[in-house]
C-alpha positions in Angstrom: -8.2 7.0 16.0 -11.5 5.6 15.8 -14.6 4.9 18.0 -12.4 2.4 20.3 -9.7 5.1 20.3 -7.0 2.4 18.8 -4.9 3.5 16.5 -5.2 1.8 13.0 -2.3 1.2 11.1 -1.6 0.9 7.4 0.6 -0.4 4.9 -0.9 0.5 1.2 0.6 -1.7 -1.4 0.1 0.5 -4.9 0.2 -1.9 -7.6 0.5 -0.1 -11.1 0.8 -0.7 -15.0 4.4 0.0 -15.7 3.0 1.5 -18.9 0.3 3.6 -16.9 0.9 7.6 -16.9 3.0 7.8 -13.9 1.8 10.7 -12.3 -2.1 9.4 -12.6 -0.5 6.7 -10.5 0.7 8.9 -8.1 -2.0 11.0 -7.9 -4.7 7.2 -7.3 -1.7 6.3 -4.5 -2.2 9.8 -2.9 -5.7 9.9 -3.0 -5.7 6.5 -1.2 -3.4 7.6 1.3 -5.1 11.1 1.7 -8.7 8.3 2.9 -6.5 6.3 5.3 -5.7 9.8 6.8 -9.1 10.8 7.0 -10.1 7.9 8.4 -7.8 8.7 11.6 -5.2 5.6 10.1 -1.5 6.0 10.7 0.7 5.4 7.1 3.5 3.2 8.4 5.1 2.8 5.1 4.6 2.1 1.8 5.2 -0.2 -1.2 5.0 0.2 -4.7 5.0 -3.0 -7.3 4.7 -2.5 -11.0 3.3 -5.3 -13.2 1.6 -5.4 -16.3 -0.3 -8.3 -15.1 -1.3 -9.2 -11.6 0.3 -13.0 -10.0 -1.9 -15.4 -10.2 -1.4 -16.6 -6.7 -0.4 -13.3 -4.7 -1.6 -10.2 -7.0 1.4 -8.5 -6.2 4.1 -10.9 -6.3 6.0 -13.5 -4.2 9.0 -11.5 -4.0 6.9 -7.8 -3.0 5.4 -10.2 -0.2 8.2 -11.2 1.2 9.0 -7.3 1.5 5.6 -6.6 3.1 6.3 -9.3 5.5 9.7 -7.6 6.5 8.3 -4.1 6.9 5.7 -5.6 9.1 8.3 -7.6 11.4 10.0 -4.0 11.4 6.9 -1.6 12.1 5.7 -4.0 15.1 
C-alpha cells in the first residue's frame, strides 16, 4: 500500500530482443517486478512480447495490446 493506503496494481509488459540472452531478460523482468513489490504494488499478471524492433505506433504491438486490454477487463 502506499501513503493513501490504496492498493496499486500492476501489469508489467517486458518487451525483449528475441536475440537477447534469455535469462538477462529474465533476470531485467524480475528485477522490475522485485521494485513494484517494494513499492507495496500488487503483480496482477504479466505479459511478455518479443520484437526485434519496437511498433512504430504502440511499442509493443497491436496484437500484445489487444491482450493487455483483455487481462485488464479480467483483473477489474
Amino acid at each position: 500500500m502506499n501513503e493513501n493506503n490504496t492498493i496499486l496494481r500492476f501489469l508489467p509488459i517486458h518487451v525483449i530482443n528475441p536475440r537477447a540472452n534469455k535469462e538477462k531478460s529474465v533476470d531485467v523482468g524480475e528485477e522490475l517486478e522485485s521494485l513494484i513489490n517494494t513499492l507495496g504494488g500488487n503483480i496482477v499478471d504479466r505479459v511478455v512480447q518479443r520484437l526485434d524492433n519496437p511498433d512504430k505506433a504502440t511499442y509493443i504491438g497491436k496484437g500484445k495490446v489487444s491482450e493487455v486490454i483483455e487481462i485488464i477487463k479480467e483483473k477489474k
